[in-house]
KOLLUM-77302 format. One record per residue (C-alpha): x, y negated, z negated. Coordinates in steps of 0.001 Angstrom, whole numbers, padded with zeros to 6 digits, always signed. Layout:
% residues N
XYZ...
***
This chain:
% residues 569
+134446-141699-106687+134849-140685-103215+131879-138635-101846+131291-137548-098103+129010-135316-095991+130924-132283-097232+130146-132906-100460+126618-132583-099495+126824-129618-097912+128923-127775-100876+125858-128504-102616+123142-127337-100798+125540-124131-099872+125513-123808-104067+121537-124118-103751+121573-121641-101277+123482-119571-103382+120861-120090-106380+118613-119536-104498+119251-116315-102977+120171-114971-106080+117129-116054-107563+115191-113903-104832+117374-110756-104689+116890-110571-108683+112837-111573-107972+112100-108926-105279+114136-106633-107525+111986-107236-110691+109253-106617-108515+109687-103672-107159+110583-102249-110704+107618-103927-112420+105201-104649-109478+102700-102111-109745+102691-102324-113703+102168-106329-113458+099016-105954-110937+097858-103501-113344+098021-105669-116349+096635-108669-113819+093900-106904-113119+093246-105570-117001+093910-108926-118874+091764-111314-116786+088171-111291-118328+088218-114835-118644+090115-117885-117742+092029-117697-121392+093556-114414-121020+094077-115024-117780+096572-117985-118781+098000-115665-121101+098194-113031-118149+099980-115528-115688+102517-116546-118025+103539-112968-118683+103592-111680-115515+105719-115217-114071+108132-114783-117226+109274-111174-116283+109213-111596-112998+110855-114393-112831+108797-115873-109405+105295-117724-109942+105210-117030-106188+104970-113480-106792+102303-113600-109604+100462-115963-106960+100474-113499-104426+098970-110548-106513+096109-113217-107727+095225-114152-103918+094995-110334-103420+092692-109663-106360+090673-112775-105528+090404-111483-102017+089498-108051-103152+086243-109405-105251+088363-108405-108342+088766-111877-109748+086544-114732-109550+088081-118136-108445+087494-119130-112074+089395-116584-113254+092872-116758-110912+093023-120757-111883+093775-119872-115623+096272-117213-114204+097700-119994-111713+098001-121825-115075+099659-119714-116732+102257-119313-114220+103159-122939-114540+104300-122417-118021+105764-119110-117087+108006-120666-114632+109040-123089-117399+111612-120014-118617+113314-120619-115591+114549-124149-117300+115499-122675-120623+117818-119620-119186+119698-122331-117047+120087-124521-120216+120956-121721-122496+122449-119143-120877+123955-121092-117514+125334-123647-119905+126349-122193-123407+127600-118676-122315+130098-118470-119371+127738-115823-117673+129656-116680-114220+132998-114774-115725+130612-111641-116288+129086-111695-112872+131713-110125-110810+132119-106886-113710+128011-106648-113507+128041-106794-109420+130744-103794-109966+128671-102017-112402+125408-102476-109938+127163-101880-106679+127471-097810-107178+123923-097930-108416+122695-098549-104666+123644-095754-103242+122518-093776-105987+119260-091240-104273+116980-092446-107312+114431-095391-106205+114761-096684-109700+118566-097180-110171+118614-098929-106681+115106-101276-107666+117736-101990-110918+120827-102861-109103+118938-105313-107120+117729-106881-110231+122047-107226-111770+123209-108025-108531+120410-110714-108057+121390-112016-111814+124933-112384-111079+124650-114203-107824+121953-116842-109422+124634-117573-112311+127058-117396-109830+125380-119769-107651+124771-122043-110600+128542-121956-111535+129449-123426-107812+126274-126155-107993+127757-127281-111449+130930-127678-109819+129886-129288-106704+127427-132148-108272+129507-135301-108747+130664-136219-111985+128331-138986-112892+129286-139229-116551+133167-140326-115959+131998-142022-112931+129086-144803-113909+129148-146738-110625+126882-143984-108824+124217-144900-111122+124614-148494-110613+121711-148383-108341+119409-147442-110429+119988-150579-112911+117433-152336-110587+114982-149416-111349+115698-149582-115750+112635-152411-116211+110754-150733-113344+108397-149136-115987+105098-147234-113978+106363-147819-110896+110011-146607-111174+108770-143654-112491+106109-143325-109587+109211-143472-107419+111227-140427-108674+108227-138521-109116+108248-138534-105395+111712-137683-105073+111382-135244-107175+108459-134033-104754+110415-134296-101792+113450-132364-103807+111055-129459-103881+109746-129452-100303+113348-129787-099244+114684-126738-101046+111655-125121-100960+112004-123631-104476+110672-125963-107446+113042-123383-109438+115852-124233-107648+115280-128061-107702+114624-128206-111646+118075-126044-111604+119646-129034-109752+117986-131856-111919+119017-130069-115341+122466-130138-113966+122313-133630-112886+121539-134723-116334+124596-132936-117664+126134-135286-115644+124664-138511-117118+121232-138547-115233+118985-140694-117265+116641-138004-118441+113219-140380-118210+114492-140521-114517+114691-136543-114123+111879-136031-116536+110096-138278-113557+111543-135995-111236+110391-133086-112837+106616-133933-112157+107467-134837-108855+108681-130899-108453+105451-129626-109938+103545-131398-107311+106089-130295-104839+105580-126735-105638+101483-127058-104483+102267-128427-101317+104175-125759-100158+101426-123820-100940+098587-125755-099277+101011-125780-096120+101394-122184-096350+097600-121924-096859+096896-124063-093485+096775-120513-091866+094537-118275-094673+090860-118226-094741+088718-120192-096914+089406-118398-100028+093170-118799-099534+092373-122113-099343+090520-122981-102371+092802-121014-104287+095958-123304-103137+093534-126412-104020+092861-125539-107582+096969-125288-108035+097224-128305-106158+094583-130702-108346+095591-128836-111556+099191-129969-110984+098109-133783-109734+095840-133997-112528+098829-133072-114957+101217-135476-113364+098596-138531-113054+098085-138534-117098+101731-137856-117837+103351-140228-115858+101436-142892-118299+101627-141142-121364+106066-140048-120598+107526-142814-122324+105751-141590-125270+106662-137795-124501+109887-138792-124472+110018-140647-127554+108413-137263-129643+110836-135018-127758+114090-137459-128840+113416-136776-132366+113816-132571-131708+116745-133449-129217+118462-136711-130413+120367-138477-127614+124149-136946-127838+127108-138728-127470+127773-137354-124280+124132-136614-122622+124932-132927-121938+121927-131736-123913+119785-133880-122677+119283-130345-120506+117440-128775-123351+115238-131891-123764+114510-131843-119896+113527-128251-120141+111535-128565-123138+109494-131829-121287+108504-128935-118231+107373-127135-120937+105187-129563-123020+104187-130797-119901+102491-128013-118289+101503-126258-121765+099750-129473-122517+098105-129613-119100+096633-126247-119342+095226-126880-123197+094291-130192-121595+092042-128838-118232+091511-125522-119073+087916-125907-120216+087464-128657-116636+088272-124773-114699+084614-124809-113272+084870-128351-112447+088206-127810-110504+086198-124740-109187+083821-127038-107879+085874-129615-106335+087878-127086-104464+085293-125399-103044+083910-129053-101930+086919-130299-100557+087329-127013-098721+084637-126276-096654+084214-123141-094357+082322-124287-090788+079387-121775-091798+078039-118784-093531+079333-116509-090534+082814-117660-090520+082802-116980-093991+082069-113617-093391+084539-113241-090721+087111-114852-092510+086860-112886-095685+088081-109671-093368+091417-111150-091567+094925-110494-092882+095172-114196-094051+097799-114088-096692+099822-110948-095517+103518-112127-094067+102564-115380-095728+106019-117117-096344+106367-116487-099751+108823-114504-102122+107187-111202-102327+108276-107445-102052+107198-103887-100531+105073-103127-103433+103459-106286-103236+103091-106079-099391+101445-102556-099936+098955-103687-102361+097861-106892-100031+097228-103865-097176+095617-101864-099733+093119-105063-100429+092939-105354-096660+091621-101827-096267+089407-101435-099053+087171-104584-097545+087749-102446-093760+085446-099627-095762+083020-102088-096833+082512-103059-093252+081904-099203-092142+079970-098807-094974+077539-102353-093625+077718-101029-090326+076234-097985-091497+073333-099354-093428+072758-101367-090535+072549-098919-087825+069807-097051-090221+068244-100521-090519+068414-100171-086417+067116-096836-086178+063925-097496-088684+062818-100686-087459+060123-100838-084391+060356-104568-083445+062551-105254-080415+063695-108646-081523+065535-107266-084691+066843-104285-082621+068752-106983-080809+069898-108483-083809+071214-105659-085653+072888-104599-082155+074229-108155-081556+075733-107894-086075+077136-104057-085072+078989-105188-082020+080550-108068-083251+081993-105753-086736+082623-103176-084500+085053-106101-082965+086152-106883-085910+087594-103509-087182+089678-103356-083149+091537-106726-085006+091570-105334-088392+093416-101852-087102+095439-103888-084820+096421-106522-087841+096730-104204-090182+099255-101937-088173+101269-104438-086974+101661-105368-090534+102530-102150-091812+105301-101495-088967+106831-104712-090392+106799-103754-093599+108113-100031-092785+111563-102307-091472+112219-102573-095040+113929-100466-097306+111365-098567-099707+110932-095086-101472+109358-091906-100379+106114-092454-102261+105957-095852-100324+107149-094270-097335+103666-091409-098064+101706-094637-098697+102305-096737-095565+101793-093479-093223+098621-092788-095114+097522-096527-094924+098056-096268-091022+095761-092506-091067+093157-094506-092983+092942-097466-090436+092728-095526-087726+089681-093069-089021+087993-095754-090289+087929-097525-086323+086592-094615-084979+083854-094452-087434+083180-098015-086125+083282-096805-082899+080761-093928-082952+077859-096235-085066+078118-098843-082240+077686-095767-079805+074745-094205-081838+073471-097828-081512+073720-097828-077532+072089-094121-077750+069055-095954-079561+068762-098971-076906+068810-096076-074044+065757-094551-075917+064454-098391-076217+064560-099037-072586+062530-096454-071517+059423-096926-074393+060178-094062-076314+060316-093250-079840+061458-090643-082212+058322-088375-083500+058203-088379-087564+060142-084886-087788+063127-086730-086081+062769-089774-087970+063006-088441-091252+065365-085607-090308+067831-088863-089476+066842-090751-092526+068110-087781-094334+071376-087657-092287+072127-090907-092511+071573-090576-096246+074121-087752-096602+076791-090098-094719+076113-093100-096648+076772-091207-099768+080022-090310-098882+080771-093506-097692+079872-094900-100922+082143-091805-102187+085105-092698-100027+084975-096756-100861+085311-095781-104737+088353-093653-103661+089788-096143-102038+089783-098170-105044+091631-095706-107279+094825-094201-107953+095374-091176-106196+095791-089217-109598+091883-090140-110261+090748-088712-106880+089119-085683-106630+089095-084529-102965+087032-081608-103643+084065-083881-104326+084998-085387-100781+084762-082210-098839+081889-081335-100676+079529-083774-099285+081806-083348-095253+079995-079586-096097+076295-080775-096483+076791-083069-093993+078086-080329-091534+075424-077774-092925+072466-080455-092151+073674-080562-088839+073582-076838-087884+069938-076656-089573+068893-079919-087111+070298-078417-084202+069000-074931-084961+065446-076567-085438+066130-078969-082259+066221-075546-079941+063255-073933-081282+061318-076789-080429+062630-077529-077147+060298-074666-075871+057467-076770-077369+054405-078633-074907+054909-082676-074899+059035-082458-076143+060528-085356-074765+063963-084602-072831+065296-087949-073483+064428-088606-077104+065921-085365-077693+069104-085843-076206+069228-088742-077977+068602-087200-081295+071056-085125-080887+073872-087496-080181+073008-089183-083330+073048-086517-085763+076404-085511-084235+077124-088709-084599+076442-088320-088054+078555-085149-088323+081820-086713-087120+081283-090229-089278+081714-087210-091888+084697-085638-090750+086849-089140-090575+085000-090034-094042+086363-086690-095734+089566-087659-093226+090590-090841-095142+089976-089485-098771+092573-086956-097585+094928-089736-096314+094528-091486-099783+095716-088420-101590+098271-087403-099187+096615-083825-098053+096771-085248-094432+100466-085649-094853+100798-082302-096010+098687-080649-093600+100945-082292-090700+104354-081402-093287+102800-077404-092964+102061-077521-089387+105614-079031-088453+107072-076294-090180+105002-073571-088270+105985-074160-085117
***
């Protein structure tokens, strides 16, 4: 049998096909199920258990264990799930992805699904230039079906015939005694399969259909580990860039899946042996696809019954074998856009939701750099007014990057084709970034007043002290307000709690600067202390305005407000 470099490219032009299919129909299913699934990820993960259970669910509809990856990293990053809790959804996605297996062996081989892709991509076609968001999310999901079994249909046809053509496999006949070591050897092809195609989907695809073709299926059943480890280094490589919890995260994959491989690899021949007597060797080795696919699944459904209750442990080792440089880069670390733009299979809705993450820990920073300018303005000793100026300024540099980071991500995302509501969303992300730099902004500026004050000797008198405590109380309850606004849906919001507190804080103000001019006229007022009390409970006053500003964004009044004004002119 004659085969040449063209060969090799019709094939990977048929994996190419797969795999494109494989992420039209992905991003599709995501978009029509994304905001459901992080719902249900974020419901169903009280403990490592359910979260298996969670991971498998979400990875079998969606059809991508990247995806259901990606919405862990953001919850994880968040503070919504513990690293204990994403491993047993990261475990649960490697049986999810098992599925993938089972369709190509049932469906891809059993029903002639290739002959019905051309009528479904006619049927779908229309539905994209239908107005509704839904029809189009759903003809991205049929036109992404047909052109994976489509792509499927060529790879079958391009992978030489090894059945009616025995001398390929003649090499291996040196490998048939090779025992441990032979199997050692295709687990790392199978490894460098994966990091080649860069879809462990897409290279178990290829290895089920080499074994309808007379691959020896302890030799793909070896290559089949070699894919699950495959699979975690793309991830640690595209984790080389996160911070350190992106990091950890990719680990735990990483030594689940090496663990899993290490014990099977000795135990296969005895796998194989158990599965033989469900799927007895045919005469002509075409189902030995159904026994490959049902190996990936024993495999990894073993491996999580097997290491599930080691989770802490991996835990552990992770967080030992990844090591941040110190406490403070931690910090800084935790508030970077790490995993956004990340190369991995993920849509709008799950872009959205990352930036969403991102913005909820930008109001936690406000919020610290509020308690620690009141920190600043109570203290008397010089040395921790330093400090606490030295910690503002260096968040207050950290929200410029955040607004910057975050913006330039949400332009990139805006490229892409979404609905109005995500449209309403992005431009209300960007009005929420921006309000909540300025707030950063004017507390390092109130700070500055207070070192003015400091470099001259002077003090605020008790009136002004607790007159500021009290302001700074008002503003840190709506901040606290705001931050649990930015965690809900907008349908849970209630803005007029929001502009209730912008009134006291406004109201405050007119009594302090009402009292402030009666007591100008009074013996002993100091000029300077004065002025500076004043720029700090004004200061106060517009933290309130961008505070009741972002709840606005959230909800989409701001958009409306802008809609009306538009209109007037």
């Amino acid at each position: 049998m004659e085969f040449g470099i063209f060969d090799v490219f019709k094939i990977l032009g048929a994996l190419g096909f797969f795999i494109y299919g494989m992420k039209v129909m992905s991003e599709g299913l995501q978009q029509v199920a994304g905001g459901s699934m992080r719902k249900v990820l974020g419901a169903m993960t009280s403990n490592r258990f359910t979260g298996v259970f969670t991971g498998f669910l979400i990875t079998g509809i969606l059809q991508s264990s990247s995806a259901t990856t990606v919405m862990t990293v953001s919850f994880v990053n968040a503070g919504l799930l513990s690293l204990v809790e994403s491993a047993g959804v990261m475990m649960g996605a490697n049986i999810g992805t098992t599925i993938t297996g089972w369709l190509v062996s049932v469906i891809g081989f059993e029903v002639k699904i290739a002959d019905y892709a051309l009528p479904l991509i006619a049927i779908a076609f229309p539905m994209m230039f239908i107005r509704n968001a839904n029809a189009q999310k759903w003809a991205e999901v049929l036109i992404g079906f047909a052109l994976l079994f489509l792509g499927l249909a060529a790879l079958k046809d391009t992978v030489p015939d090894i059945k009616n053509n025995p001398e390929v496999l003649d090499f291996l006949n040196g490998y048939q005694q090779g025992g441990f070591f032979t199997r050692l050897l295709f687990v790392g092809v199978g490894t460098l399969l994966t990091i080649v195609v860069q879809s462990s989907s897409a290279a178990m695809t290829l290895t089920i259909v080499l074994t309808t073709q007379g691959l020896p299926l302890d030799i793909a059943a070896a290559m089949v580990l070699g894919e699950n480890i495959g699979t975690t280094i793309t991830a640690e490589l595209a984790s080389l860039v996160a911070n350190t919890t992106a990091k950890r995260s990719a680990r735990i994959h990483s030594l689940f899946n090496v663990l899993g491989v290490t014990w099977m690899i000795i135990l296969m021949p005895y796998i194989l042996d158990l599965l033989s007597v469900v799927f007895p060797p045919p005469s002509d080795g075409d189902a030995n696809r159904f026994a490959l696919a049902a190996f990936h699944t024993t495999f990894n459904s073993l491996n999580v019954l097997l290491l599930i209750g080691f989770v802490p442990l991996l835990v552990k080792l992770a967080t030992n074998t990844v090591k941040s440089r110190n406490e403070e880069d931690d910090e800084d670390e935790e508030f970077k856009l790490e995993y956004l733009g990340n190369k991995v299979l993920t849509s709008v809705e799950l872009s959205l939701a990352e930036a969403h993450a991102e913005i909820e820990k930008f109001g936690k920073i406000i919020y610290k750099m509020s308690v620690l300018l009141t920190e600043l303005a109570a203290t008397d000793k010089l040395k921790k007014k330093t400090r606490l100026r030295e910690k503002l300024q260096k968040l207050e540099d950290l929200t410029d990057k955040m607004e910057e980071q975050i913006a330039t991500f949400l332009v990139r995302v805006s490229e892409e084709r979404f609905s109005p509501d995500e449209s309403v969303d992005v431009k209300g992300m960007i009005d929420i970034i921006t309000d909540l730099e300025r707030m950063g902004d004017i507390i390092v500026r109130m700070a500055r007043d207070i070192e003015r004050m400091d470099k001259k000797g002077l003090e605020f008198n008790d009136n002004q002290k607790n007159n500021l405590n009290e302001m700074g109380a008002k503003v840190d309850e709506a901040l606290k307000l705001m931050m649990e606004n930015l965690k809900q849906e907008k349908s849970e919001i209630s803005l007029d709690e929001a502009k209730v507190k912008e009134t006291e804080i406004n109201r405050l103000k007119k009594i302090l600067k009402k009292d402030q001019m009666k007591r100008l006229v009074e013996p002993g007022y100091e000029v300077l202390t004065g002025i500076v009390y004043r720029d700090i409970y004004f200061g106060y006053e517009r933290l309130g305005d961008h505070i009741v500003n972002v709840t606005e964004s959230i909800v989409g009044e701001k958009l409306n407000l802008y809609s009306k004004t538009n209109a007037n002119k």
